[in-house]
VOTORVO-470670 format. One record per residue (C-alpha): x, y, z; residue in three letters. Coordinates in steps of 0.001 Angstrom, whole numbers, plus 500000, padded with zeros to 6 digits. Layout:
! VOTORVO-470670
node east:X | north:Y | up:Z | residu:ALA
...
This chain:
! VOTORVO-470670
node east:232866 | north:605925 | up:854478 | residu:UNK
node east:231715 | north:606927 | up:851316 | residu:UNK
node east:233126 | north:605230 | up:847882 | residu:UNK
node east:234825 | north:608470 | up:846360 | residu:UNK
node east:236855 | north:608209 | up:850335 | residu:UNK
node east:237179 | north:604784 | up:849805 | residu:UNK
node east:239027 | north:605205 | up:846491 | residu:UNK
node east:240673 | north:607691 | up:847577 | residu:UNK
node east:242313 | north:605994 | up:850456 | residu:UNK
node east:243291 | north:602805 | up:848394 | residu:UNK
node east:244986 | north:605204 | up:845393 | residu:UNK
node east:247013 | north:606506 | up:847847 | residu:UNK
node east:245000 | north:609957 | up:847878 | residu:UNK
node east:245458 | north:613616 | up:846321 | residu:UNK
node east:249228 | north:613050 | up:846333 | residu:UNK
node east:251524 | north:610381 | up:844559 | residu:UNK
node east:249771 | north:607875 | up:843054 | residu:UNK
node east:248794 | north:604675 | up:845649 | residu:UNK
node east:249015 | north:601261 | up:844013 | residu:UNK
node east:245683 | north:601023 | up:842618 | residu:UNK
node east:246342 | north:604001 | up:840392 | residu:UNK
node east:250391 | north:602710 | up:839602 | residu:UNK
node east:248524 | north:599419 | up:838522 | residu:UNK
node east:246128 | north:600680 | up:836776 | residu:UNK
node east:248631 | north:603043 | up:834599 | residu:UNK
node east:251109 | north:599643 | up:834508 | residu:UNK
node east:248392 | north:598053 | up:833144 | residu:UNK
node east:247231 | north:600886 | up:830560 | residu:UNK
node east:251070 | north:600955 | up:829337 | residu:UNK
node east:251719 | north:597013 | up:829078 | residu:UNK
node east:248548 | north:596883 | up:827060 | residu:UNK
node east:249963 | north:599661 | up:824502 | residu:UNK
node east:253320 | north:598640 | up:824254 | residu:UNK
node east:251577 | north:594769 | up:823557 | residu:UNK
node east:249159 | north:595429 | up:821213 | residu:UNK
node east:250371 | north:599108 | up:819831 | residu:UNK
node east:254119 | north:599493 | up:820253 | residu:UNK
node east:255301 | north:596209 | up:819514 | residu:UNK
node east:253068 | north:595192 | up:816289 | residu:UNK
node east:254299 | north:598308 | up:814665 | residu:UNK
node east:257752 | north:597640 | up:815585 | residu:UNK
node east:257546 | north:594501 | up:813598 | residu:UNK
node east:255886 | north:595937 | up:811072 | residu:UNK
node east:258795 | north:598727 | up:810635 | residu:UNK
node east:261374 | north:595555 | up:811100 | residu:UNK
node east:260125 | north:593721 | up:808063 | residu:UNK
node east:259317 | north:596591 | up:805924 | residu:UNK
node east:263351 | north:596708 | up:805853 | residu:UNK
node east:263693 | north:592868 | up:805529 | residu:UNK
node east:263705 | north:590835 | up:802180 | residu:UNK
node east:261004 | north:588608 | up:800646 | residu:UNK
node east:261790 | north:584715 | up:801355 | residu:UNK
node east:262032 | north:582169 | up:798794 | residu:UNK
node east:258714 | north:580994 | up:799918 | residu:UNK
node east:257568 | north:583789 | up:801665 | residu:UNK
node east:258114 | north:585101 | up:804865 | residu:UNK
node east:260988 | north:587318 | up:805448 | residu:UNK
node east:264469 | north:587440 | up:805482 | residu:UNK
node east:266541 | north:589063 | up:807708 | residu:UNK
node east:268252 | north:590933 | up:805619 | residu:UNK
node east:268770 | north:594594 | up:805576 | residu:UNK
node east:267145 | north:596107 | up:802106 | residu:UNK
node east:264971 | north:599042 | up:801008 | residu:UNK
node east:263333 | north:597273 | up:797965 | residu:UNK
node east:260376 | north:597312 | up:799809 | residu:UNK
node east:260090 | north:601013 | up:800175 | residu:UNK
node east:261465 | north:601475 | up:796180 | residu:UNK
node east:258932 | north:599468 | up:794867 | residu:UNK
node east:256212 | north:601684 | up:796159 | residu:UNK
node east:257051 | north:604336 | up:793148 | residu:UNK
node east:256029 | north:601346 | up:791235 | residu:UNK
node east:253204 | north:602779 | up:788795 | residu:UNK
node east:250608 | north:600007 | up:789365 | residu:UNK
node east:251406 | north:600834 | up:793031 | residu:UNK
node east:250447 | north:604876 | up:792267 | residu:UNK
node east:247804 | north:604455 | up:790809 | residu:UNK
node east:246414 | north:601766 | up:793521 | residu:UNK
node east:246878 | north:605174 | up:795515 | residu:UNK
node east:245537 | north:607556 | up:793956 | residu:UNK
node east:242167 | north:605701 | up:793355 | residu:UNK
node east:241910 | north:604730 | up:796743 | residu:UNK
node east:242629 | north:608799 | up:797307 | residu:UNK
node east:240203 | north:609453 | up:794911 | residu:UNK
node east:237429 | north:607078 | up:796239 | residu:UNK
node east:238295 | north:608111 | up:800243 | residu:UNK
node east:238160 | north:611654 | up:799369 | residu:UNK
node east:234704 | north:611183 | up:797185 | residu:UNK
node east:232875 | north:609387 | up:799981 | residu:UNK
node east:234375 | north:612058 | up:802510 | residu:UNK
node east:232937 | north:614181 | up:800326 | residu:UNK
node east:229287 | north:612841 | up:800111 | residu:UNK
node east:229560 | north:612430 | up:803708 | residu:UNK
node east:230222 | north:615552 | up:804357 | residu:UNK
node east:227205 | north:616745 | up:802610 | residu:UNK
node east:224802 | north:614751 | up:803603 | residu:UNK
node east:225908 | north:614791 | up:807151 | residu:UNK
node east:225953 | north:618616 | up:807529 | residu:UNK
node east:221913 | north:619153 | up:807217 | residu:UNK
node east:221178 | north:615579 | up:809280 | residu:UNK
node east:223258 | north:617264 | up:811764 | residu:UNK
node east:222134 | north:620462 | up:811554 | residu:UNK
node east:218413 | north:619247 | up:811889 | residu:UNK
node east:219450 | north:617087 | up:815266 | residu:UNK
node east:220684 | north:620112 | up:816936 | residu:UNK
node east:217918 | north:622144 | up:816412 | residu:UNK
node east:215511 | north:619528 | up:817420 | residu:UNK
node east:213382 | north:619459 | up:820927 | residu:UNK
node east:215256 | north:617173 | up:823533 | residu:UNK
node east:212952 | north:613880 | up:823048 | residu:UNK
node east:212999 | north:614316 | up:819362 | residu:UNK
node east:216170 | north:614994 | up:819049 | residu:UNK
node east:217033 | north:611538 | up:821405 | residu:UNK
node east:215390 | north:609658 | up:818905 | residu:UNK
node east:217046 | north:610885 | up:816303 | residu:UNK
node east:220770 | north:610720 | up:817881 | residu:UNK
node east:219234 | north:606573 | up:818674 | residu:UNK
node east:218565 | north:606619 | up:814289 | residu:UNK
node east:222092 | north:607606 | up:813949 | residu:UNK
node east:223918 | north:605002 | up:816408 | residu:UNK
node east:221587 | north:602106 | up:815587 | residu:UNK
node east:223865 | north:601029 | up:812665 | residu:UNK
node east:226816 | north:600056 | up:815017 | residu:UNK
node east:224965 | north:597332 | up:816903 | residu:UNK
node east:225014 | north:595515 | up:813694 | residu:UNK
node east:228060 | north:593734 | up:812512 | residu:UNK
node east:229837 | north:595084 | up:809642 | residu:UNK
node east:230478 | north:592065 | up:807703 | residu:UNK
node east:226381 | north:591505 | up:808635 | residu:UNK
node east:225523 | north:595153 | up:806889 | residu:UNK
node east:227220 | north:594811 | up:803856 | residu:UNK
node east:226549 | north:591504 | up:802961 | residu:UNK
node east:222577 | north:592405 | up:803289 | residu:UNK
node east:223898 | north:595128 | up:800784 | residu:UNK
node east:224724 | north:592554 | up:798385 | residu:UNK
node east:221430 | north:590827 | up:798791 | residu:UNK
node east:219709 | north:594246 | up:797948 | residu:UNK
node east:222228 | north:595547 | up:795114 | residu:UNK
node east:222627 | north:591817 | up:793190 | residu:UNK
node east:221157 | north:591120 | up:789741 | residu:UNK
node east:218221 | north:589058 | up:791052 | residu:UNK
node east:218043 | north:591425 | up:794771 | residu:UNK
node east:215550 | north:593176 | up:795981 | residu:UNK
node east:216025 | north:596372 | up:794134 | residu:UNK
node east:216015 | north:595074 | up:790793 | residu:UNK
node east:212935 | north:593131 | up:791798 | residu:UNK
node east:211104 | north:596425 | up:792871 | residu:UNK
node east:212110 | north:598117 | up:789752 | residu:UNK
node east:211358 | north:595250 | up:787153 | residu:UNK
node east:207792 | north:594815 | up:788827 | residu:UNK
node east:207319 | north:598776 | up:788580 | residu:UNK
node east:208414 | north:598130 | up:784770 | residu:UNK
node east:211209 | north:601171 | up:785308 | residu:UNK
node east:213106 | north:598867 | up:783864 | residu:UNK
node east:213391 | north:595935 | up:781044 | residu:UNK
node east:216508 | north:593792 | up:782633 | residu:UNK
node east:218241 | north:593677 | up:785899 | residu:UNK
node east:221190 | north:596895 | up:786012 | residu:UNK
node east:224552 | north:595504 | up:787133 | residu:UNK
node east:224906 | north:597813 | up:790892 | residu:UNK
node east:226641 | north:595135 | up:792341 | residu:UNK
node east:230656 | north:594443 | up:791973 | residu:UNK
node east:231028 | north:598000 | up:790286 | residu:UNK
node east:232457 | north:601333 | up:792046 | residu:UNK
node east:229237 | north:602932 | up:792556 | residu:UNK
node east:228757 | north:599704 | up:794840 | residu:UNK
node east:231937 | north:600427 | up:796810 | residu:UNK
node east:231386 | north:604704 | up:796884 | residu:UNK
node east:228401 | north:603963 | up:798033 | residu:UNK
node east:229116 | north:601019 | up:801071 | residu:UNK
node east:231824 | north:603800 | up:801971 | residu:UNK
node east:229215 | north:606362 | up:802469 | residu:UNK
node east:226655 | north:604375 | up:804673 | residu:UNK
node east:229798 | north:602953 | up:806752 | residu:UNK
node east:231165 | north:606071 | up:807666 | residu:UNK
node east:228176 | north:608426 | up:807585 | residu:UNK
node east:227792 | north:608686 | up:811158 | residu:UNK
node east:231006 | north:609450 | up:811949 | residu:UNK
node east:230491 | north:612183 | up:809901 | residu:UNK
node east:227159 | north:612984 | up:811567 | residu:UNK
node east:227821 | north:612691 | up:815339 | residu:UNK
node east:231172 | north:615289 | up:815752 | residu:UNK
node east:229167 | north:618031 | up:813197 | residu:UNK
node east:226048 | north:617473 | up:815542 | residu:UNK
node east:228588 | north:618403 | up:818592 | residu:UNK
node east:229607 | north:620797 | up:817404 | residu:UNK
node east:226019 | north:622239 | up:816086 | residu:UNK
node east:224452 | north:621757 | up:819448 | residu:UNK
node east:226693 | north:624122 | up:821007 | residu:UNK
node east:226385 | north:627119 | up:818758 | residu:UNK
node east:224527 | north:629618 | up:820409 | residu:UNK
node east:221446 | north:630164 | up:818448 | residu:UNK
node east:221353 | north:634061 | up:819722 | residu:UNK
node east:224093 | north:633897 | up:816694 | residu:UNK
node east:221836 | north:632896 | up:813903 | residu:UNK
node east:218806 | north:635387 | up:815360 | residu:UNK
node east:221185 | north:638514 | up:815383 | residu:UNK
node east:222471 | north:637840 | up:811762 | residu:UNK
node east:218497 | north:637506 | up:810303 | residu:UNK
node east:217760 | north:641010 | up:812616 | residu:UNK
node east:220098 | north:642509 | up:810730 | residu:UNK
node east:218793 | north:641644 | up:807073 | residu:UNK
node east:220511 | north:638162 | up:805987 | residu:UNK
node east:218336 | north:635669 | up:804569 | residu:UNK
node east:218821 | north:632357 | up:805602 | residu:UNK
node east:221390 | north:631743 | up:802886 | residu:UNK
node east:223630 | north:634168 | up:803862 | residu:UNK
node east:223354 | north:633159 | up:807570 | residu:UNK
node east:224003 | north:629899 | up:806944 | residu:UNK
node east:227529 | north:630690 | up:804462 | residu:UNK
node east:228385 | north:633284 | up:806808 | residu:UNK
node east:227760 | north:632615 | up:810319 | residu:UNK
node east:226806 | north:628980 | up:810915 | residu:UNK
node east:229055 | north:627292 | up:808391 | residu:UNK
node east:232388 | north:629072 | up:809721 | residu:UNK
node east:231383 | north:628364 | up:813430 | residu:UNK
node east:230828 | north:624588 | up:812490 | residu:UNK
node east:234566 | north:624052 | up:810989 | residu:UNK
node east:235961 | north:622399 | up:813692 | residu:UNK
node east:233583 | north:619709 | up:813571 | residu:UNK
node east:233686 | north:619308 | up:809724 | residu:UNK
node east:237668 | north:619081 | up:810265 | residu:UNK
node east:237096 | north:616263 | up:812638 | residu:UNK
node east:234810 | north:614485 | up:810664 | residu:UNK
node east:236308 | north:615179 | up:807517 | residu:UNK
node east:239153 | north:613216 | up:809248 | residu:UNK
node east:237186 | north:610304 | up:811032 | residu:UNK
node east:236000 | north:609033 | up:807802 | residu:UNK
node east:239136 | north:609751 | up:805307 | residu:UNK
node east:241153 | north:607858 | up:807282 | residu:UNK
node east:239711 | north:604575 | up:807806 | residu:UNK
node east:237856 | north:604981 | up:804190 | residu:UNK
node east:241746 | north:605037 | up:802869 | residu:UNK
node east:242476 | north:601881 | up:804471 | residu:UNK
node east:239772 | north:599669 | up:804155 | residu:UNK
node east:239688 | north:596688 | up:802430 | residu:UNK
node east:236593 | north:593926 | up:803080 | residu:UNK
node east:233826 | north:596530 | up:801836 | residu:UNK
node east:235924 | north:596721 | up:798284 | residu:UNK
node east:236052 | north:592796 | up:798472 | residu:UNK
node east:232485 | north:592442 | up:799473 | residu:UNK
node east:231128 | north:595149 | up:796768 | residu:UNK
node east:233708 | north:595696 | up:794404 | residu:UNK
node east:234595 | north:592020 | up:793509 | residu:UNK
node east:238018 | north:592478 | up:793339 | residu:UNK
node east:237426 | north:595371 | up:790700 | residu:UNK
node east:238036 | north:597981 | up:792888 | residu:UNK
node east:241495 | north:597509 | up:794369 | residu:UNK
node east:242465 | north:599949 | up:797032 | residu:UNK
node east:245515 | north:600674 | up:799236 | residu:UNK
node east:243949 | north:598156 | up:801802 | residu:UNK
node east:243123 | north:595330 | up:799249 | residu:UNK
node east:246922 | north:595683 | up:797830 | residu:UNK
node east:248196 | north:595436 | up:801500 | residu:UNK
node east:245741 | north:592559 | up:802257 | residu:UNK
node east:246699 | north:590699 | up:799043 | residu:UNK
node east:250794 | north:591049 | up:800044 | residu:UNK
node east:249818 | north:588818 | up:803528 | residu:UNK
node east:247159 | north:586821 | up:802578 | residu:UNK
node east:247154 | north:586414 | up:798657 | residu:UNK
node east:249407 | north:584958 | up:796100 | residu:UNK
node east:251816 | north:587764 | up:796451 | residu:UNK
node east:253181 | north:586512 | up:799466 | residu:UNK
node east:255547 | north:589795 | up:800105 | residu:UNK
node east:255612 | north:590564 | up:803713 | residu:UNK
node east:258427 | north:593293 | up:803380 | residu:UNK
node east:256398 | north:594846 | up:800690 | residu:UNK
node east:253204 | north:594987 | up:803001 | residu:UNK
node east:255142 | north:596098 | up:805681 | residu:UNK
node east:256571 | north:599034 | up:803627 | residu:UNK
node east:252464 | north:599862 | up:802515 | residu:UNK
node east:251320 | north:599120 | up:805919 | residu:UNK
node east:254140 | north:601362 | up:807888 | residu:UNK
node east:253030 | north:604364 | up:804792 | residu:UNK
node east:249532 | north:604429 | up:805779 | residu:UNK
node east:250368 | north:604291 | up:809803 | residu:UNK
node east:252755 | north:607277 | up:808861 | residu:UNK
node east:249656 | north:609012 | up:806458 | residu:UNK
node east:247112 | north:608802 | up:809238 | residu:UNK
node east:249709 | north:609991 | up:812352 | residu:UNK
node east:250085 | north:612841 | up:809982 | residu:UNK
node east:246348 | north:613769 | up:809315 | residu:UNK
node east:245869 | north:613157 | up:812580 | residu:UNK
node east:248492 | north:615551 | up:813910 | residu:UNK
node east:247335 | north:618455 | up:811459 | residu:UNK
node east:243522 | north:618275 | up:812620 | residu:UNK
node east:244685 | north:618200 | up:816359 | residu:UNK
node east:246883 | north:621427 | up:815422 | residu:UNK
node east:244110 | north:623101 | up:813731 | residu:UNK
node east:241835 | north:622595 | up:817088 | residu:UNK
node east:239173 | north:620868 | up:815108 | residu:UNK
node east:239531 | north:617459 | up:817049 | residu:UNK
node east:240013 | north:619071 | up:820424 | residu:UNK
node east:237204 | north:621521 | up:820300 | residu:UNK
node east:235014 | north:618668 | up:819190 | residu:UNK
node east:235820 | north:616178 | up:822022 | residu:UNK
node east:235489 | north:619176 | up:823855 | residu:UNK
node east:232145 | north:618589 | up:823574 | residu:UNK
């Protein structure tokens, strides 16, 4: 008996659903409504609460939470972290397109290595990454040693704890996630396309605005979207690089929980926006096609 019969048999076959497959999906569904369903439930439930005495909340029914997000200091928390998420989707986005591009086109075994150059980042830790960052980028790091020994320079230049640090620890975070769904999609363009459109007179220009650039949309949507969203909401990098100086959607949420603040409605409220942001985003790149023609792929 072979072990695609085997499975079969215990699943209950081609018809309903045996118990191995019911437990499996009974599993699959506790473990969302656990760890999905039920945090954001609480979330929602305190967003509507009132800030203890001493913290906490109270379970009391009030929308404070949700007015004091037209707060100015609370805009314009938002609109630089919109400013700085949509800057390093922006670099990303460009500098992803032609790494991409180049991987595609690549022969097989050169092209494995250079997919391995791409993933090799996420088998380090995060926190690990940036804090060698902050080794490299401090006064007395390793870059300012290389450029006072070259004598580019007379006295260390402050990189560190400034928003250059923080653009730039966005853009080598999210990079390849801007990289890999451009690269599927780039790998499946015919390339008959690109030969037909230089037999018939464009340079490689033109090609490239007119033929290659509208065929790889759907995987600049989805990548577009894969690092926007979790640039929006993240928090330790601006700690880590910023100092504090750069305070972002995810810092002010952080500080509500963690810092003096203390305001769990208020977080809750923040929190509950950005869930509602991102369902959104996510939502309007699954309606344009970009994310399913990707994963496609």
């Amino acid at each position: 008996m072979s072990g695609g019969t085997a499975f079969a048999r215990a699943s209950g076959g081609p018809g309903p659903p045996g118990r191995v497959a019911r437990f499996l999906l009974a599993t699959l569904v506790a473990w969302a409504v656990a760890f999905t369903v039920l945090p954001t439930a609480i979330l929602v439930a305190c967003s509507f609460g009132r800030r203890g005495t001493l913290g906490g909340v109270e379970p009391v029914a009030s929308v404070a939470a949700w007015a004091r997000m037209l707060d100015p200091t609370v805009r314009i928390v938002l609109a630089r972290s919109l400013l700085w998420a949509g800057l390093a989707t922006l670099l990303c986005l460009v500098l992803a397109l032609p790494a991409a591009w180049t991987i595609a086109r690549s022969e097989p075994r050169r092209r494995a290595w250079l997919l391995a150059a791409v993933v090799v980042p996420f088998w380090t830790s995060f926190l690990v990454r940036t804090y060698a960052w902050v080794t490299i980028l401090k006064g007395e790091g390793l870059l300012n040693g290389l450029l006072l020994a070259a004598g580019l320079v007379s006295a260390p230049i402050e990189m560190l704890y400034t928003p250059g640090a923080v653009l730039f620890g966005l853009v080598h975070t999210f990079l390849p996630f801007a990289i890999l769904p451009i690269y599927a999609t780039a790998e499946a363009l015919d390339p008959a396309l690109v030969e037909a459109a230089s037999d018939l007179g464009a340079g490689p220009a033109r090609t490239f605005r007119r033929v290659v650039l509208p065929l790889l949309r759907p995987g600049l949507a989805a990548a577009a979207l894969l690092v926007f969203v979790p640039a929006l909401g993240l928090y330790a990098l601006n700690d880590l690089l910023g100092g504090g100086r750069v305070d972002m959607i995810g810092n002010l949420v952080a500080d509500q929980f963690t810092g003096a603040a203390r305001d769990w409605p208020f977080g809750s409220a923040l929190s509950v926006a950005l869930l509602l942001a991102f369902a959104v985003s996510w939502r309007l790149a699954g309606r344009g096609g970009a994310l399913a023609a990707v994963l496609e792929r």
